[in-house]
N, C-alpha and C positions, 0 to 999 in steps of 0.2 A: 541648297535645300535637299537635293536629291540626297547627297552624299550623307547630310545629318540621318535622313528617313533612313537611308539603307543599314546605316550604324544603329538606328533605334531594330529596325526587324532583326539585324545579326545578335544586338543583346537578349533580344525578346525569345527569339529562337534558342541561345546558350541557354536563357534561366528555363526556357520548356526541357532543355534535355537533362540538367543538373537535376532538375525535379521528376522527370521518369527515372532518372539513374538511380536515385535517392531512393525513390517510391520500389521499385523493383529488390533494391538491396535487404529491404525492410521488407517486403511482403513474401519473396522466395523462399528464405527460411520458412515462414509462417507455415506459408501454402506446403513445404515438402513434408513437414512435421504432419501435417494433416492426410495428406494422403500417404503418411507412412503408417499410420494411426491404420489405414483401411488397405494396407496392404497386405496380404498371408505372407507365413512364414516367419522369422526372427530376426531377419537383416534388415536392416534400413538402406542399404543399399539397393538400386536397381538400375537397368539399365533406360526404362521409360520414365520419365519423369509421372506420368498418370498411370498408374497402376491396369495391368490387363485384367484383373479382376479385382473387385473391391468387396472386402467384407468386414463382419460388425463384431468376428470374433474375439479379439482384442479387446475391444468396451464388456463385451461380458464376461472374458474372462478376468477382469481387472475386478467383478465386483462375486466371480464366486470362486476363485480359486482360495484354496485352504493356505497357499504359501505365502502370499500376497495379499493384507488385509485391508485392501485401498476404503469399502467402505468405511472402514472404523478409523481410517488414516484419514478420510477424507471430512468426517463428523469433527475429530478433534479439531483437526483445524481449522472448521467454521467454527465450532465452541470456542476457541481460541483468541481467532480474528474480532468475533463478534464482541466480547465480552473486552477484549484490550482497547477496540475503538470505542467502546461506548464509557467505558471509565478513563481511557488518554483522553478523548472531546475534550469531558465532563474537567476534568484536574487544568486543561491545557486551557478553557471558557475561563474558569474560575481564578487562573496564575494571571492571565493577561487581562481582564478587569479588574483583580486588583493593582495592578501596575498600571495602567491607563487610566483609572478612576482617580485613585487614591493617592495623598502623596504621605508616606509616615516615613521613621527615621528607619535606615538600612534598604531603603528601597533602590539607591543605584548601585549599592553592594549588590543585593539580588539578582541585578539586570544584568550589573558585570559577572556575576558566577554562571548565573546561566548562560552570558553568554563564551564564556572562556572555559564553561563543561561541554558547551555544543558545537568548540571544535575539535575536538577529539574523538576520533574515531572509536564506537561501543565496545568494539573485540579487546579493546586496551582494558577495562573493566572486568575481563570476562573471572578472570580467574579470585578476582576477590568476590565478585556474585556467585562463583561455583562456592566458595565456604563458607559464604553469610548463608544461603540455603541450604547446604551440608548443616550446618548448626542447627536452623530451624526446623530439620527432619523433612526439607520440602523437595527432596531433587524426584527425580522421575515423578514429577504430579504437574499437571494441567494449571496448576495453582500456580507455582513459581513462574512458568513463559507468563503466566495474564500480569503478574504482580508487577515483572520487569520491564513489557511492553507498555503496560499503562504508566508506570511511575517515568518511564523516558520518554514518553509524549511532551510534558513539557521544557524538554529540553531542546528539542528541535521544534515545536511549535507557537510558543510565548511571543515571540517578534513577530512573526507573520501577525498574527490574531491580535497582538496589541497594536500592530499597523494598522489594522480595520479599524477595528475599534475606535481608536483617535481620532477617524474620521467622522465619527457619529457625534452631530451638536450635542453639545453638554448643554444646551438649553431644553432642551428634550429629558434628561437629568431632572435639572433645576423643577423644571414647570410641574414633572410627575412629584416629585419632592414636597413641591407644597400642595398638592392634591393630597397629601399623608400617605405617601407611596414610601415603603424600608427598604433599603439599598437591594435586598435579595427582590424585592417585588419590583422592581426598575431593573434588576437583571432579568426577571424572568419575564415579566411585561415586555419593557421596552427593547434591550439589549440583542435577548436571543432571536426576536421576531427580523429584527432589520438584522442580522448575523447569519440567515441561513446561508448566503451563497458562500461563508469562509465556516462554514460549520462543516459543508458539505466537501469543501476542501480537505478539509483535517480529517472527517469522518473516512474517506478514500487513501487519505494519503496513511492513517493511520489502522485501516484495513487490509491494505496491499503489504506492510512491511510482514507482520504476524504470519499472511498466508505464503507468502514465500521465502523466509526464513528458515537457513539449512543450519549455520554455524550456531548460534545457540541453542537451537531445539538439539541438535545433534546432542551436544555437550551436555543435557539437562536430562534429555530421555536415555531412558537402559531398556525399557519393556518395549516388545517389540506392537503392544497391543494398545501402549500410548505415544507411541509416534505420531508425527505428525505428518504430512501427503511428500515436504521435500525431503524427510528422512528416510520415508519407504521407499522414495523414487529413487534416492540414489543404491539403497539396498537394492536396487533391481539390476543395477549395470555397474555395482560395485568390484564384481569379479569377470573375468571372463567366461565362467559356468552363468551366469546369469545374465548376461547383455543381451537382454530380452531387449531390443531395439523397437522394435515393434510396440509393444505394451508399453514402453517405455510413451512412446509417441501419445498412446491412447492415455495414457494418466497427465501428460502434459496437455492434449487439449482439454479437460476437465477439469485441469488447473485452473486455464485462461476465463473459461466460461462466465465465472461467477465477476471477476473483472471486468471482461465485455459489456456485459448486463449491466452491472453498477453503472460503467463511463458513458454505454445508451441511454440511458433512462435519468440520468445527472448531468449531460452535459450542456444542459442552459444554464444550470445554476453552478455550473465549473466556470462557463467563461463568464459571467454575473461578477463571479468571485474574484476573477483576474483583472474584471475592469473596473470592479465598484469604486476602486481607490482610487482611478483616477476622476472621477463624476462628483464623490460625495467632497463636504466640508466646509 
């Protein structure tokens, strides 16, 4: 008995240190980024890990310097984010109720394209969306990143969302149906109300891609006045005349912010959405 007990505290003890080693690897970064954000000077290097002095010059220079247009970088791509999550939801709601609802002819052709487009990686596409947009006169415009974000929503989100879905009794369907309920008033009634914790899923998960997206926005934008926050950032430390390390810091926590906030203020209805599937049906 002894021997089992001392083998349970020797495991109990391993999984404490795995989980500090873990927790430290992932929070170090974070922490240096941040007090490099408030450190003077242009290096990110220093010999203290806490800065001997801390200052805010950095965040304000980031929003008036004439060279570096982070407000107008930082605007597009909420305009951006916002408008791509709320049309990918909207296409990705609408793909996966009709597939979970409905059964018409070509409907497991659909299921199988989308899912034999959503394993291949987007950058493979890139170059035939560069000259479908070159044709339609849409490159360097805010229009083309929303148009592509939102239309590839449903290709990485349709399964998830028709796995919820499924789980919601079709007697709930049925019953609204003979109330004289029309399939969109059963979606919009019944469907979206019991849907928020995978709405709120998709709505994040289809926010977070838009705002930190380097390689297509790069490839899309030319002006330097509609970029977007990862394309200025990397024009900051693109050259070695530039490796503003520093500012660089301060536009990376500014990044994170709007993320953090979302994940605080959403995260009941995140794990809601991780768990409903196993509860409902």
């Amino acid at each position: 008995m002894n021997g089992r007990k001392l083998a349970n505290i020797i495991r109990l003890a391993a999984s404490y240190i795995v989980l500090v080693v873990l927790a430290i690897s992932a929070l170090y970064p974070a922490i240096w980024i941040v007090f490099g954000s408030l450190r003077p000077g242009k290096s990110l290097y220093s010999k203290h890990f806490i800065p001997d002095q801390l200052t805010l010059v950095h965040y304000k220079e980031l929003f008036t310097s004439q060279v570096y247009l982070f407000g107008t970088w930082y605007m597009n791509t909420l305009k951006i984010a916002l408008c791509s999550m709320l049309i990918g939801v909207l296409l990705t709601l609408l793909t996966s109720y009709a597939v979970s609802r409905f059964r018409f002819k070509g409907r497991q052709t659909a299921l199988s394209t989308l899912l034999i487009l959503g394993m291949f990686p987007g950058f493979m596409s890139m170059i035939a969306i560069y000259l479908l947009l070159k044709e339609f006169h849409l490159l360097d415009t805010h229009l083309a990143l929303i148009i592509v974000y939102a239309a590839g929503a449903p290709l990485s989100g349709t399964f998830i969302a028709k796995g919820f879905l499924d789980t919601i009794p079709r007697s709930l369907d049925e019953a609204a149906r003979i109330d004289g309920a029309s399939n969109f008033g059963i979606f919009a009634r019944i469907i979206l109300p019991l849907s928020r914790p995978m709405i709120t899923f998709m709505a994040l998960t289809q926010f977070v891609g838009p705002w930190v997206d380097f390689i297509f926005a790069r490839l899309i934008l030319r002006t330097k006045e509609n970029w977007t926050v990862a394309v200025g950032m990397w024009d900051m430390v693109n050259t070695i005349q530039n490796s503003n390390f520093t500012l660089f810091s301060a536009g990376a926590v500014l990044i994170a912010v709007p993320i953090m906030i979302l994940f605080a203020f959403l995260q009941r209805l995140l794990v809601d959405g991780l768990t409903a599937g196993a509860s409902k049906g």
